[in-house]
C-alpha positions in Angstrom: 5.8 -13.4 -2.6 4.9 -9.8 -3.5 1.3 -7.9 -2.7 0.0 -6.3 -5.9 -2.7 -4.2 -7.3 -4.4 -6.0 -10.6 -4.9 -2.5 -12.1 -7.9 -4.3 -14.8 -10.1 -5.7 -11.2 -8.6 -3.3 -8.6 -7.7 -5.5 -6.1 -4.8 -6.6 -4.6 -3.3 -9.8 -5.7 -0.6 -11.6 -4.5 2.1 -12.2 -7.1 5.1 -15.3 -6.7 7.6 -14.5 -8.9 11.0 -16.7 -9.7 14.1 -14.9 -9.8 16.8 -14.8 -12.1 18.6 -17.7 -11.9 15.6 -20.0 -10.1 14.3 -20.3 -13.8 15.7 -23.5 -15.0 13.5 -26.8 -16.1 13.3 -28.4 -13.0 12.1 -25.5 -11.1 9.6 -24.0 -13.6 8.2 -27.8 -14.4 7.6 -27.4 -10.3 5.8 -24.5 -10.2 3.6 -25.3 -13.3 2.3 -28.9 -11.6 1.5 -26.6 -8.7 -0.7 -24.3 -10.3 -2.2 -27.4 -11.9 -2.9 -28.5 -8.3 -3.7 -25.5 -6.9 -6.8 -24.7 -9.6 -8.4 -27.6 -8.8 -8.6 -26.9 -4.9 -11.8 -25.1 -3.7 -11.2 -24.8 -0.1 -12.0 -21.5 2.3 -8.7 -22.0 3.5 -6.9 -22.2 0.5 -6.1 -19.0 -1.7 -7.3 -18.9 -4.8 -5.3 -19.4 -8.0 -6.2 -16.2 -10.6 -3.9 -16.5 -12.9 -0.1 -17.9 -14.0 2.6 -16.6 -17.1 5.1 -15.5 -18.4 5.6 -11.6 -18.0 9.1 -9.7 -18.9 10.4 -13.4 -19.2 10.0 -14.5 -15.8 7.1 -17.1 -14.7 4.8 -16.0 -11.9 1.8 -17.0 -10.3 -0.9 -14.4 -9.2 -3.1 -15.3 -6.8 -6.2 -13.8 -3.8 -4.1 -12.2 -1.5 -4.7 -13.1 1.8 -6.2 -11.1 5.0 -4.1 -11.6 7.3 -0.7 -14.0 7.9 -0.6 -17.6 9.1 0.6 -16.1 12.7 -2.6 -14.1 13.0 
């Protein structure tokens, strides 16, 4: 996971990325049925989904960056 400025909105974002080499069918197939799940979850303790693509040939997943970590 990477923090990230969405430079259209201004706001930070939180962006999950997959590496080279973490890009094969079974993985990306993965990460597709769990922005599937994760769109349909309206929860105040669950992030919110904003958007998911391909960008320079790599999948990632944007999403509402949180406040704070799970520790605090």
């Amino acid at each position: 996971m990477y923090a990230a400025t969405d430079t259209i909105a201004g706001q930070r974002v939180a962006l999950k990325v997959l590496h080279e080499g973490e890009d094969d069918a079974a993985t990306l197939a993965e990460l597709k049925r769990e922005v599937r799940i994760v769109s349909r979850l309206d929860h105040p303790n669950v992030l919110s989904l904003r958007t998911a693509g391909t960008v320079d040939g790599r999948f990632v997943i944007v999403s509402q960056l949180a406040r704070e970590s799970l520790e605090e």
